[in-house]
C-alpha positions in Angstrom: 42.7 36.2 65.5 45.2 34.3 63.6 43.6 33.3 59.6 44.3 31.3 56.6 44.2 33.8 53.5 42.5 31.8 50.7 43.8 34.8 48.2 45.7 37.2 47.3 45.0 40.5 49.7 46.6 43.7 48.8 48.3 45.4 51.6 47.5 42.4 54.0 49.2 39.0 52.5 49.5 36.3 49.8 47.4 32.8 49.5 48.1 30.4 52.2 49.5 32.8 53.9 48.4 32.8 57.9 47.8 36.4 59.4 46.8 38.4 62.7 43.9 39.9 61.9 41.7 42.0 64.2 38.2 40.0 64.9 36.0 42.7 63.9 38.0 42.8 60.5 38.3 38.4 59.9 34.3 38.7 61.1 33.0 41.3 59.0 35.0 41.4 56.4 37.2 38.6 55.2 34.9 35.5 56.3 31.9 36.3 54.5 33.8 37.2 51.2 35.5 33.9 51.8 38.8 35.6 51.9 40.2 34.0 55.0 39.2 30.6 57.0 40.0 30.6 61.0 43.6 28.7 61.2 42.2 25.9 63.7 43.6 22.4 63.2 41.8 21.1 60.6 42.4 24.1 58.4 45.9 24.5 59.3 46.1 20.5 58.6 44.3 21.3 54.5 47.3 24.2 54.3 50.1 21.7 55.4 48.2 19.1 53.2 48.2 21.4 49.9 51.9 22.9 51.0 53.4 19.0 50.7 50.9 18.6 47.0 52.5 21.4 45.1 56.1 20.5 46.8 55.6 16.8 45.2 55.0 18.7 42.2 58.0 20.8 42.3 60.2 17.9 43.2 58.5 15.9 39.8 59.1 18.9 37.8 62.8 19.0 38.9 63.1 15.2 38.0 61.4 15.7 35.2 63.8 18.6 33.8 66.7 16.8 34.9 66.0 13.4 32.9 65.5 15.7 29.5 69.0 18.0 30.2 70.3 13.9 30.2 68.8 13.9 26.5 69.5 16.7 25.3 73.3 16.3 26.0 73.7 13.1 23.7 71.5 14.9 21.0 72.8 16.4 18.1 70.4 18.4 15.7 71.4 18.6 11.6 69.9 22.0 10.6 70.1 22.2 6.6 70.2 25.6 5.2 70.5 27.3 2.2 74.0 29.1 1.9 75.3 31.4 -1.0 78.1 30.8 -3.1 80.6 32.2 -0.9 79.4 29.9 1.8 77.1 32.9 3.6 74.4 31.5 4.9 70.8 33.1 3.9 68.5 34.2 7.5 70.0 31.6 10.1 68.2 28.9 12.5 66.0 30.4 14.8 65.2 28.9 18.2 61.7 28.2 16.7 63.5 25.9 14.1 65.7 24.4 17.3 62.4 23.2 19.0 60.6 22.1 16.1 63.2 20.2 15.2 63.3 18.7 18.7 59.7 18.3 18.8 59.5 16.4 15.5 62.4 14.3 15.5 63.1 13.6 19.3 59.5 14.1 20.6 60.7 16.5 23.3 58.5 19.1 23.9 60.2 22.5 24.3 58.9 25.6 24.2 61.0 28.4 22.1 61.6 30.9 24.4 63.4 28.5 26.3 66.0 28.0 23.5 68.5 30.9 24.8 69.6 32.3 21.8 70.7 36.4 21.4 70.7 36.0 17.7 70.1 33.1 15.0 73.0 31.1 14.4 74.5 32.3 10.9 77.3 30.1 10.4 77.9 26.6 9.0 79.2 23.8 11.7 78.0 22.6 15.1 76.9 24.8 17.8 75.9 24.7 21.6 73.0 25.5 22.2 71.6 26.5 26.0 68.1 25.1 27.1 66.4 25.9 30.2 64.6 23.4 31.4 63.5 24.4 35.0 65.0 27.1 38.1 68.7 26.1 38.0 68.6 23.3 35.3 70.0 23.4 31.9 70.1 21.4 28.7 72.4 21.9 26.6 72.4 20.3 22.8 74.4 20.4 19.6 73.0 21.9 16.4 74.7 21.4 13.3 74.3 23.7 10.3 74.7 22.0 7.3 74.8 23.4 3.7 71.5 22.6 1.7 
């Protein structure tokens, strides 16, 4: 009997997943737990229905990345930090500071473990600085240390 798994079954399949499943085991066992709905044409039609909902959302999410990787490559951040008399800079900006700065200035939402950064920047002048936005899509924006 072919099924519709409504969850996550270990050894057996993932949501929305459709399945051969012995009757005796779709009957007995993943019906009445509401695991599984028979995959006849009205519930094959709610899968493809909810498949093509959370595809728009991908495609929005894409757009949606795209359009701020546009922003953030005319955008140039002015970091000011303090620096030593031999021009050293004290800690360095953090990709915390980056999306504050972001946030606050730009009103771009971005969270800071996006900001790919191995280290704080420690040096004075501009900097690119990689963003990722979505799967594949990148932003990339300038930060500018400046002495304070």
């Amino acid at each position: 009997m072919k099924v519709i798994l409504l969850q996550n079954i270990k050894n057996v399949g993932q949501k929305d997943e459709i399945i051969n499943a012995s009757d005796g085991y779709a009957r007995n066992f993943l019906f009445p737990k509401k695991l599984a709905v028979p995959a006849d044409k009205e519930n094959m039609a709610k899968l493809k229905s909810r498949e093509n909902s959370k595809q728009y959302k991908k495609d929005q999410e894409r757009e949606k990345a795209q359009e701020i990787a546009n922003k953030l490559s005319k955008i140039m951040i002015k970091v000011k930090v303090k620096v030593g008399e031999s021009g050293k800079i004290f800690g360095g900006v953090s990709s915390k500071e980056i999306a504050e700065v972001l946030r606050k200035e730009h009103q771009i939402e971005i969270d800071k473990k996006k900001v790919e950064l191995k280290e704080p920047i420690k040096v004075l002048g501009i900097t690119n600085v990689k963003i990722k936005l979505y799967e594949g899509i990148y932003g990339n924006v300038k930060v500018d240390v400046l002495p304070e």
